[in-house]
C-alpha positions in Angstrom: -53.0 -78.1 33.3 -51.5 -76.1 36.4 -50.5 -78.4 39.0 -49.4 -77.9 42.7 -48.7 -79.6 46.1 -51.0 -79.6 48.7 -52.5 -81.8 51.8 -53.7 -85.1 50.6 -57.6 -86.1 51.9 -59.2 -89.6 52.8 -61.0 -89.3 48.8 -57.9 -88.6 47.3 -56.3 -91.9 49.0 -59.6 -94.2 48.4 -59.5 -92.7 44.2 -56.1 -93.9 44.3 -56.5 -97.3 46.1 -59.4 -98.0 43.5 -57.4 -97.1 40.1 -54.5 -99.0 42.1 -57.2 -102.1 41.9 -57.3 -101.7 38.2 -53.6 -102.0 37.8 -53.6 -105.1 39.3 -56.4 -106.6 37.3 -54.7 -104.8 34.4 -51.0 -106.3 35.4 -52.9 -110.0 35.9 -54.2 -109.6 32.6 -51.2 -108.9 30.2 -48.9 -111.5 32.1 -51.2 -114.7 31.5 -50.2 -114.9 28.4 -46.5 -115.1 28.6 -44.3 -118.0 28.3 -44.4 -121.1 30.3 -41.6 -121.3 33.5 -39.3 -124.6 33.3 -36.7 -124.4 35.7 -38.0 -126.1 39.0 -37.5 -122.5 41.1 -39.2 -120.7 37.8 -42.2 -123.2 38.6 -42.1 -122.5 42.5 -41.8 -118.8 42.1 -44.8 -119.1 39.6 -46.7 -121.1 42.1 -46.1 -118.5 44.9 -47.0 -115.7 42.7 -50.5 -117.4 42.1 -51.6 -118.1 45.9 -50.4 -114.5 45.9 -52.6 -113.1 43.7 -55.6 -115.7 45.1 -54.8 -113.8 48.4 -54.8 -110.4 47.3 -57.9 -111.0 45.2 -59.9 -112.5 48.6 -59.0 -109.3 50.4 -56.0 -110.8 52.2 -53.2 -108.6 51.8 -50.6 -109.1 54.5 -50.7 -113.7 53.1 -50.4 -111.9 49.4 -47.7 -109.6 50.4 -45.6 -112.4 52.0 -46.4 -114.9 48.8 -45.2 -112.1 46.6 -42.3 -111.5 48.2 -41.4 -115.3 48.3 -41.7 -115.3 44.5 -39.5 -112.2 44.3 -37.0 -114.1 46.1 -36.6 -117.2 43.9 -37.2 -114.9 40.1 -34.1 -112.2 41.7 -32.1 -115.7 42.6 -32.7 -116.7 39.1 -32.8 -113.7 37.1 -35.8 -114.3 35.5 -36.6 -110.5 35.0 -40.2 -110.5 33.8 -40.9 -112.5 37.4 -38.3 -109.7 39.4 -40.5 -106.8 37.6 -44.1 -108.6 38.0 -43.5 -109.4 41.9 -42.0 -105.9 42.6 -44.8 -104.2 41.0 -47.9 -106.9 43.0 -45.7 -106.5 45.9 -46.1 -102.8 46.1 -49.3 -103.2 45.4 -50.0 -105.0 48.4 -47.9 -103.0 50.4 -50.3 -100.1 49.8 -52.9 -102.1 50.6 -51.8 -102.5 53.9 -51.2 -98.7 54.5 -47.4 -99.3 54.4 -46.6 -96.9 51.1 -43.2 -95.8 52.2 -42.2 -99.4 51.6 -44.2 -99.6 48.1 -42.3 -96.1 47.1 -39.1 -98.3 47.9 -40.1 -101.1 45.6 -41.2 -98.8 43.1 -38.1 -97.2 42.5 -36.0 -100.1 42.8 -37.6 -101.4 39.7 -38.0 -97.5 38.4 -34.0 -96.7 38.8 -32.6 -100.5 37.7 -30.1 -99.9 35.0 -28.5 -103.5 35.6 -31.7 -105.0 34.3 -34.0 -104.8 31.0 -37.6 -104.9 32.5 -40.1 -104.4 29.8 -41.4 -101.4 28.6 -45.4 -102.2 29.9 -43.7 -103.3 33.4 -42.1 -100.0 33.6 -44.8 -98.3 32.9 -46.9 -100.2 35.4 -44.5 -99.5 37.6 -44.8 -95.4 36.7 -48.8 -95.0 37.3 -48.0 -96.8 40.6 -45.3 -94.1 41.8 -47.9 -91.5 40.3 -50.5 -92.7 42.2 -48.7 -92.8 45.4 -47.1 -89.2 45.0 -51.3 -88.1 44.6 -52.1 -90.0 47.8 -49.2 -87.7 49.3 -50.7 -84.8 48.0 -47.8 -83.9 45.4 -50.0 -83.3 42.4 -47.0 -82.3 40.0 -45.2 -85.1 40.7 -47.9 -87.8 40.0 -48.4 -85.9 36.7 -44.6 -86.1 35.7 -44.7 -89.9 36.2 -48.1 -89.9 34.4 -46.0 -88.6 31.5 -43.3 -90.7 32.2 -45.5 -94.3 31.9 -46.8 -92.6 28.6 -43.2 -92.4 27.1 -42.8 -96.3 28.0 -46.0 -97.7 27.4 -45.9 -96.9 23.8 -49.3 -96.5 21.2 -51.0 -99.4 22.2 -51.2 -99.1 25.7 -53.2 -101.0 27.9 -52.8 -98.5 31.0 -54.4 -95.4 28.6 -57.7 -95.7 30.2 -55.8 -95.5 34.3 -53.6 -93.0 33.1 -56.5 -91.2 31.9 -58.6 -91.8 35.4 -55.3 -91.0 37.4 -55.3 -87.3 35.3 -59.1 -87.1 36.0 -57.8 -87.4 39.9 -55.3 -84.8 40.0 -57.8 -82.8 38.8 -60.2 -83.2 41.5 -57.3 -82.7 43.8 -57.4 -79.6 41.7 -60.8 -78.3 42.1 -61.3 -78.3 38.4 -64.7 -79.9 37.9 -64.2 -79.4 33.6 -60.8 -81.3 33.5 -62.1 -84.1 35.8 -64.9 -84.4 33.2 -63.1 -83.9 30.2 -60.7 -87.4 31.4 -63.6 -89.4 32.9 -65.3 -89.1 29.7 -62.0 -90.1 27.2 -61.6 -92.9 29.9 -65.7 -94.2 29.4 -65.3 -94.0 25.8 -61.9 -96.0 25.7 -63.1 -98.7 28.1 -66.3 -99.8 27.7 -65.1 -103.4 27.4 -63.4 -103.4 31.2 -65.6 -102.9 33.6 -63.4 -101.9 36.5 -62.1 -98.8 34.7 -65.5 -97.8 33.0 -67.0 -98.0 36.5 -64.2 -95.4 37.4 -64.4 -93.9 34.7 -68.3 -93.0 35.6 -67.4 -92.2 39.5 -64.7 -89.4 37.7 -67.5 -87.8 35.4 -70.1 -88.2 38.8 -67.5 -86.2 40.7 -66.4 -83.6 38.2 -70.2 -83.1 37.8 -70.5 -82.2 41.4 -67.9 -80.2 41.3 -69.7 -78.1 38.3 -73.1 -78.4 39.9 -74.9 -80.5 37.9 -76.5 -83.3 40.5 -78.8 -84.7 38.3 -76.3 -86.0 35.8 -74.1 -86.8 38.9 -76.7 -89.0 40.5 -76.8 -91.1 37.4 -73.5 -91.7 36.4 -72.9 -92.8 40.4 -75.8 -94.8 40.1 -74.7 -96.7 37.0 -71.0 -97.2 38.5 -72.9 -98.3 41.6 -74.3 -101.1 39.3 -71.1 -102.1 37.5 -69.7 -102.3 41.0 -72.2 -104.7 43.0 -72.2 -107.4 39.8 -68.6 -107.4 40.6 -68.8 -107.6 44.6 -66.5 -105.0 45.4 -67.2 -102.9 49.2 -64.8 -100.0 48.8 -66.4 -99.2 45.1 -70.0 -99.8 46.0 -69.3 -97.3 49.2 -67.6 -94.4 47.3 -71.0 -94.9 44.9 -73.3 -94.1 47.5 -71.1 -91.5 48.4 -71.4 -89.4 45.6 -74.9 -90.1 45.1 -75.4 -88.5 48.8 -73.5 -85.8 47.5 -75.6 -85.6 44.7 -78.9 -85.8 46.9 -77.5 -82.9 49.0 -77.2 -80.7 46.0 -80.6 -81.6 45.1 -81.9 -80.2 48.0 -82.8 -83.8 49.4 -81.9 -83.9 52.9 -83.4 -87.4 54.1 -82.5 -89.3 50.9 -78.9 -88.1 51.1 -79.0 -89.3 54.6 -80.5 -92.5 53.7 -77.1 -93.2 51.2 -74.8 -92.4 54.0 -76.2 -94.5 56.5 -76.1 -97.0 53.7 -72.6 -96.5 52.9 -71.1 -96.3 56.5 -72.4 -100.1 56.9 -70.2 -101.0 54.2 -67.6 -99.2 55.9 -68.6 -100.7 59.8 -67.6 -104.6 57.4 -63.5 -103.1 57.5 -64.0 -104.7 54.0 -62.2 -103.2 50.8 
């Protein structure tokens, strides 16, 4: 697939904030099961690293970004490097979240560039679909493809980031134009993850887009509409807006003036709530 740089757009940046969502839950995910912290500042960073991701689940990102960077703190003072790599990687996560992605880059390739440590190869990983991600919201579709490529390499054969990495190629797609590529990934991405919600329901809002793109409303408007589902059972704003979105979109190519009006109104009262 060709790629190329160009101008980044508000869709672009909300695509991105969404699969960046994923990660999280993804990240959350693989690290509860690792071994229990001893050391009394192992506990504490621990601790801060849970009110953390509390905070960053209830929408609070500036409280989770200064939890997360208290637990970075005590895990670099102690070299506990699965804590250094975890915090680094929720840390940029909430740094984006706040809008401040030169600072998240920074993090990002701190952990990305450390040949003094041995982070683990899913952390590294992690750490790659973030830097792709943000080099997509900066409109640099080449690089977010080469880091794509890069988190492959680490991840290894069972990889629990295959179905992001697979959304994040359906993204540089539509920052692409190409409609048939954007399908092509949203559909291996539905058929990998019908067990995780969050990335199935992006997984259906990359197939409703690349649909758009090809002209085909109809099958647009229901893939939307079934994301738009997914996406209120789980009570999240940003989602449930770029649903209604799409099925405007979809409305408009139908020909359906009022009702395509009707979901924007609809979706620019989730957006008056300044809630993501």
């Amino acid at each position: 697939m060709a790629t190329s740089r160009r101008k980044g757009n508000p869709d672009m940046e909300r695509w991105c904030l969404l699969c960046l969502m994923l990660c999280h839950a993804l990240l959350l995910a693989a690290c509860s099961n690792g071994p229990e912290l001893r050391s009394a500042r192992a506990m504490q960073a621990a601790e801060f690293n849970q009110r953390g991701e509390q905070a960053f689940h209830h929408g609070d990102y500036q409280r989770a970004s200064a939890l997360y960077e208290r637990a970075l703190q005590l895990d670099r003072a102690i070299e506990h490097e699965d804590g250094i790599a975890i915090n680094t990687l929720n840390l940029a996560r909430a740094e984006q979240m706040l809008g401040q992605t030169a600072q998240a880059e920074y993090l990002l390739d701190i952990l990305l560039n450390d040949k003094a440590l041995n982070f683990a190869p899913a952390f590294v990983a992690d750490g790659a679909v973030q830097k792709a991600l943000l080099r997509l919201r900066a409109g640099d579709a080449e690089k977010a493809a080469f880091w794509l490529d890069y988190s492959e390499s680490r991840c290894g054969a069972d990889c629990k980031l295959s179905g992001v990495i697979a959304n994040v190629r359906g993204a540089i797609a539509l920052h692409l134009n190409d409609g048939a590529q954007a399908l092509f990934w949203g559909e291996r991405a539905t058929a990998a993850n019908r067990d995780s919600p969050l990335e199935y329901a992006n997984a259906l809002r990359l197939q409703a887009a690349g649909r758009l793109m090809l002209k085909e409303p109809d099958a647009a408007m229901l893939m939307a509409g079934q994301a738009l589902l997914i996406d209120k059972a789980q009570g999240l704003p940003e989602k449930i807006r770029h649903d209604l979105e799409l099925q405007a979109q979809a409305q408009e190519q139908l020909g359906h003036a009022e009702l395509a009006a009707q979901y924007r109104e609809r979706a620019g009262r989730i957006l008056a709530t300044g809630l993501k």
